[in-house]
C-alpha positions in Angstrom: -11.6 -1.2 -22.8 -10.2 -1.2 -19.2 -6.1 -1.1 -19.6 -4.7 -0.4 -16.6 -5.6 0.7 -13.1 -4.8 4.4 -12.6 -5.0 5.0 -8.9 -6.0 3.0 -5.3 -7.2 5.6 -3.1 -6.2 4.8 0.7 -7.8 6.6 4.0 -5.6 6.9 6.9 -6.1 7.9 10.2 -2.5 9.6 11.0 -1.5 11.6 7.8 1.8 12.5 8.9 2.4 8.9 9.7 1.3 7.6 6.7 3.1 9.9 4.6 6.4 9.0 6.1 5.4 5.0 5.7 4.1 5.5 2.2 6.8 7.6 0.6 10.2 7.1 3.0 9.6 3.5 3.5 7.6 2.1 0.8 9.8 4.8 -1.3 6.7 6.0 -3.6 7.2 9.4 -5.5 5.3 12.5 -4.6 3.3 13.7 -7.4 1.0 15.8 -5.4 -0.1 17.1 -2.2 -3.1 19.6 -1.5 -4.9 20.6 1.6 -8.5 20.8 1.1 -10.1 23.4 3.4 -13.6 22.7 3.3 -13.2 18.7 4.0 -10.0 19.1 6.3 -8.7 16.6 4.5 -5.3 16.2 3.0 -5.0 14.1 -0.9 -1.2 12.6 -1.0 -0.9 11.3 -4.6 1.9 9.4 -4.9 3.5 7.2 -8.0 5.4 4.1 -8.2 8.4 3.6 -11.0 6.0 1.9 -13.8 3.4 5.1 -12.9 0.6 3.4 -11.1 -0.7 5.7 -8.4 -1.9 5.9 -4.8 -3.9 8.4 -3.3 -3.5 9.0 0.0 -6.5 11.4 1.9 -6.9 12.0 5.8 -10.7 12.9 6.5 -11.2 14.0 10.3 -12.8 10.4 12.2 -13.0 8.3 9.6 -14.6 5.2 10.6 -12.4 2.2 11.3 -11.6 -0.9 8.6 -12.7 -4.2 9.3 -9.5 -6.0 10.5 -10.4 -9.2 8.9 -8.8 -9.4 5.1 -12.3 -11.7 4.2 -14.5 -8.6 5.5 -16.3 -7.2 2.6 -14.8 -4.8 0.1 -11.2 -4.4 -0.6 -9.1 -7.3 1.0 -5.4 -5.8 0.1 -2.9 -4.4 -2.2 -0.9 -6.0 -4.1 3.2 -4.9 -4.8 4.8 -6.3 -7.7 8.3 -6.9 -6.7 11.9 -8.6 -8.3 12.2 -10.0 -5.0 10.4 -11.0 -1.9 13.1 -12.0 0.2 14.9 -8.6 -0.6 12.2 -6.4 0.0 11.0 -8.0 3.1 14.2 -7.7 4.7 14.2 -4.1 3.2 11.0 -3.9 5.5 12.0 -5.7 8.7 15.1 -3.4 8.8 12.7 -0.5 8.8 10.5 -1.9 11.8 7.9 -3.2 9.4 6.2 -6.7 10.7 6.6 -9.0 7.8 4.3 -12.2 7.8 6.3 -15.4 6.3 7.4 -16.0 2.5 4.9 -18.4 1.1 4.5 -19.7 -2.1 1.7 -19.2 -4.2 0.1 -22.8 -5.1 -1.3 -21.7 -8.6 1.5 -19.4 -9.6 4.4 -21.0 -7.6 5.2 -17.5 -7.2 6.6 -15.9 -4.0 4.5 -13.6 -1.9 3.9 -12.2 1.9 2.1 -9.8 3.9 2.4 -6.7 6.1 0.2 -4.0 6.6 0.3 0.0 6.6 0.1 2.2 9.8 -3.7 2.0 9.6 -3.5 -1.6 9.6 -4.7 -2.0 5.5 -3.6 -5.2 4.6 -0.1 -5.4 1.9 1.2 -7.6 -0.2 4.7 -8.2 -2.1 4.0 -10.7 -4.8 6.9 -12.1 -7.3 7.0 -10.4 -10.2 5.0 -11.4 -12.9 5.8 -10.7 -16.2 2.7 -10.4 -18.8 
């Protein structure tokens, strides 16, 4: 039944900040971007190559995210990437903070962590192949 996930919807707190970060850094594809009067909120959707998608709104004082990744609800997002080293560096040369490669001890797969302009927790993961 379930085949795929279509879309994570993200709340920032700086649209134009996270816009830059999410589609001239991260380097995700525009596929929309609307302006919704009546919630003066902005909806970003944005597509990576294999088509999963992002959505990106702005909503005026949003509350704040728990910092803690073990706080209830969504702990982070996951990138699927040919390379970790490659794309961390990518990262670092951008100003991005990356956390250390590790190794995954189920999947001896590579992985690390840095986080958005708001602070949501990211991950780069080895690719898996299914």
């Amino acid at each position: 039944m379930f085949n795929s996930i279509h879309h994570v919807a993200i709340i920032c707190s700086d649209y134009e900040k996270s816009k830059h970060f999410y589609t001239s850094i991260l380097g995700l594809k525009v596929i929309a971007e609307n302006y919704r009067e009546e919630r003066k909120s902005y909806k970003l959707d944005l597509k990576l190559p294999n088509g999963d998608q992002i959505e990106l709104f702005s909503f005026p004082q949003p509350p704040k995210r728990p910092n803690s990744p073990e706080a209830l609800g969504l702990r982070h997002l996951a990138f699927n990437v040919v390379s970790v080293e490659a794309t961390t560096d990518y990262l670092m040369s951008k100003g991005v903070a990356v956390e250390p490669i590790r190794i995954d001890e189920y999947t001896n797969k590579k992985f690390t962590f840095f986080s958005d302009p708001d602070g949501l927790p990211l991950e780069l993961y080895e690719q898996v192949f299914i």
